[in-house]
N, C-alpha and C positions, 0 to 999 in steps of 0.2 A: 504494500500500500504506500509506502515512503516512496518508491518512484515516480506512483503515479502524481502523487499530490505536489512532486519536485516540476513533474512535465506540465500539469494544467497550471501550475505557479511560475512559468517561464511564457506561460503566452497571456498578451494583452487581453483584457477582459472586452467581447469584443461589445456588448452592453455599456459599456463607457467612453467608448471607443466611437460607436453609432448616437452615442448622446453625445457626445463634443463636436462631431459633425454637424449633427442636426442644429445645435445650438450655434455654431458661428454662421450657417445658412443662415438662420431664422432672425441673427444679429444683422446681416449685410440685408436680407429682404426689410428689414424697420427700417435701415439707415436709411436705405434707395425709397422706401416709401414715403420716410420724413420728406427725405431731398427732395425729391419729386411734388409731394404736397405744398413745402413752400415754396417753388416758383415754376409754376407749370406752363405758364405764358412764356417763359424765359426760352429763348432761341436757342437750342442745345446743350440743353436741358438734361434731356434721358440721354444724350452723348455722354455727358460731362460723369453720371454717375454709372451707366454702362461701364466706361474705363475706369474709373474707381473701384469696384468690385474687381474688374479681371484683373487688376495689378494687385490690390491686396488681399482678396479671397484665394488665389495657389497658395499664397505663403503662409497664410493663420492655419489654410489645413494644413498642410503640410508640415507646418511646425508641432498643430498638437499632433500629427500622428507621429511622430518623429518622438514627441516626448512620452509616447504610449511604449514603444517598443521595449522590450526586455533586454536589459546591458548585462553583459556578462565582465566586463572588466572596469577597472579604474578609470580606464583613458576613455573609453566609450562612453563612463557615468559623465565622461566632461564636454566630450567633441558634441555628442548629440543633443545636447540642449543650445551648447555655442552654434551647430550647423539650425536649428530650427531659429535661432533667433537672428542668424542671417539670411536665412527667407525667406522669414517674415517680414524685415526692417529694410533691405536690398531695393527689390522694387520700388515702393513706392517712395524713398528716399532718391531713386532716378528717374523716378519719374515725375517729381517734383522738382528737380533739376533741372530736366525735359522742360518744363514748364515753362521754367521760370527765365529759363533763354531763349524763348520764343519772345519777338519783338508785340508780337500782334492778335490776337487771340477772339477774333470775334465768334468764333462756331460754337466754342464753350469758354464764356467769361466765370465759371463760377466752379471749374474743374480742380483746381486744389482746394479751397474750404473743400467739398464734399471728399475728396481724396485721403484730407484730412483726418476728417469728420471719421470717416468710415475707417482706416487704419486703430482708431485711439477707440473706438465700441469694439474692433474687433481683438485689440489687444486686451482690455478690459472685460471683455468675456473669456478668452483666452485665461487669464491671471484667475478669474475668478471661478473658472472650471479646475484650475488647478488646485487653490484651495476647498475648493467641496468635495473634492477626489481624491479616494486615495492614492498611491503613485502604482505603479505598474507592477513590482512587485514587493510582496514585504518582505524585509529584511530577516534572519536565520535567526534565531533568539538564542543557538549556542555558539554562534561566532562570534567574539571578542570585536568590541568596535575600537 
């Protein structure tokens, strides 16, 4: 029985796994919804938050699954959270950059707030999934920490 309970304790539960998911969708659908409710008239509009989610939606998932996975070593307890929180922060840090060297911007004048906007709920659900969660797997209670 000690084996089996080592093999289902080395895979990501996947119930927490599918609620981390669903919750940073259901975060990026409020953001796009806000955005879109407050200025619907506005010329490039649904552009400006279209490209906000696709630049920071890959990397929030991709960072919680990344923080789901079962580490086997030291170096991994460390890279894998460092690789999801460059991700996560990569894109939409150059694409703000993107931005912000364009001279002229009339298609979508309101693309960074919402770019913004939607990286800092999505990190914030992010953070705050991690605190209601517990981490991927628990620790041996007879190994010396």
């Amino acid at each position: 029985m000690r084996q089996r309970d080592d093999a289902t304790r080395a895979l990501p539960d996947r119930r927490l796994v599918i609620l981390g998911v669903a919750a940073l969708l259901a975060t990026a659908a409020g953001v796009a919804v806000i955005a879109l409710a407050m200025g619907p008239e506005r010329p490039g509009r649904r552009e400006a938050v279209a490209f906000a989610a696709a630049i920071c939606l890959p990397g929030a998932l991709a960072a919680w699954l990344l923080s789901r996975l079962p580490v086997s070593n030291p170096a991994l307890a460390v890279a894998t959270p460092l690789a999801g929180i460059a991700l996560r922060i990569m894109p939409p840090l150059v694409a703000l950059a993107w931005l912000s060297t364009r001279k002229n911007q009339p298609e979508a004048p309101g693309t960074a707030p919402i770019l913004v906007a939607m990286y800092l709920a999505l990190l914030a659900t992010d953070i705050l999934l991690h605190i209601l969660v517990r981490g991927p797997a628990e620790a041996d209670k007879n190994q010396p920490h």
